[in-house]
N, C-alpha and C positions, 0 to 999 in steps of 0.2 A: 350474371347476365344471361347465361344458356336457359338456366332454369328457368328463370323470368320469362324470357320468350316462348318455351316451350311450351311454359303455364297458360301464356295468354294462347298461340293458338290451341292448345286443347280444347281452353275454354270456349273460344271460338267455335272451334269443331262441335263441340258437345251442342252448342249452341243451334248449328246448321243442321244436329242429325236430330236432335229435337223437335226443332219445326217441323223434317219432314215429317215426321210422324203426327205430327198433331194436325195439319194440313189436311187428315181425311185420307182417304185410300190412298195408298202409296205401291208403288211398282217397285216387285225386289231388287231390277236393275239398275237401279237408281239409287236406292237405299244402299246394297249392302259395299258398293265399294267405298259411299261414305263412309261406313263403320269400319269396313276397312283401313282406312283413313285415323279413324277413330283410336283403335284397336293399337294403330303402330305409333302415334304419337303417345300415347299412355306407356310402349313400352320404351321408346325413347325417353319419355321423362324417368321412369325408374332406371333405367340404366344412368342416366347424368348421376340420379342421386345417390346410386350404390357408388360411383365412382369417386364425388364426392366426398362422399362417406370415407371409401378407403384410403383418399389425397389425406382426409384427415387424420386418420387414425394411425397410419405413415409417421404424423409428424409428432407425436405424444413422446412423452418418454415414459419408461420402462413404469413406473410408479402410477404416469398418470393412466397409463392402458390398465393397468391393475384396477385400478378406483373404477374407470372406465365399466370394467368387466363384471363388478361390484355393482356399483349402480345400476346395468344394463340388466342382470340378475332379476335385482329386486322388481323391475318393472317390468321387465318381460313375463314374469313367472315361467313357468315351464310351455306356455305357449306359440311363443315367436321365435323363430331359430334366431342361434346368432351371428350374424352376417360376417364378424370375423373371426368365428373358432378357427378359421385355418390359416390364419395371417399369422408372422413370425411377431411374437412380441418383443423381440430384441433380448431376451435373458439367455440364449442358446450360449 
C-alpha cells in the first residue's frame, strides 16, 4: 500500500513538472522547488523498496538466501551491487 501511493504521487509529480516545462518559458522559482518535490519523492520510494527488500530477505531461510544470492549473481553480473552483501545470512 505505501508503494502504491508513493507511485501514484510520483507519477503525479512527474506529471505537474512536465507541464511546466512544456508550458513555454518557465520561471526557475517556480520550477525547481517542484523538482524538488520531485527529487524527494523518488527518493522516498527507493528507500520503501530497499526496506521492503530487507523485510524480505529477513525472512528466507538460510538455503533460500543461498539460491537468492545465486540467482541475484547470475542477473546482476558484476554490474549492480548487491543490496545485501552485508546482511547476516543466518549461517554464523
Amino acid at each position: 500500500p505505501v508503494r502504491r501511493r508513493l507511485r501514484r504521487q510520483l507519477t503525479a509529480q512527474q506529471k505537474r513538472v512536465a507541464e511546466m516545462f512544456s508550458a513555454g518559458p518557465f520561471d526557475d522559482e517556480h520550477v525547481l522547488p517542484e523538482v524538488d518535490r520531485l527529487f524527494a519523492m523518488e527518493k522516498e520510494r527507493n528507500v520503501a523498496r530497499v526496506l521492503m527488500l530487507i523485510r524480505m530477505y529477513r525472512v528466507l531461510t538460510p538455503i533460500q538466501r543461498d539460491k537468492l544470492e545465486e540467482v541475484s549473481a547470475q542477473r546482476r553480473g558484476a554490474t549492480v551491487p548487491n543490496l545485501f552483501a552485508g546482511l547476516s545470512s543466518g549461517k554464523e
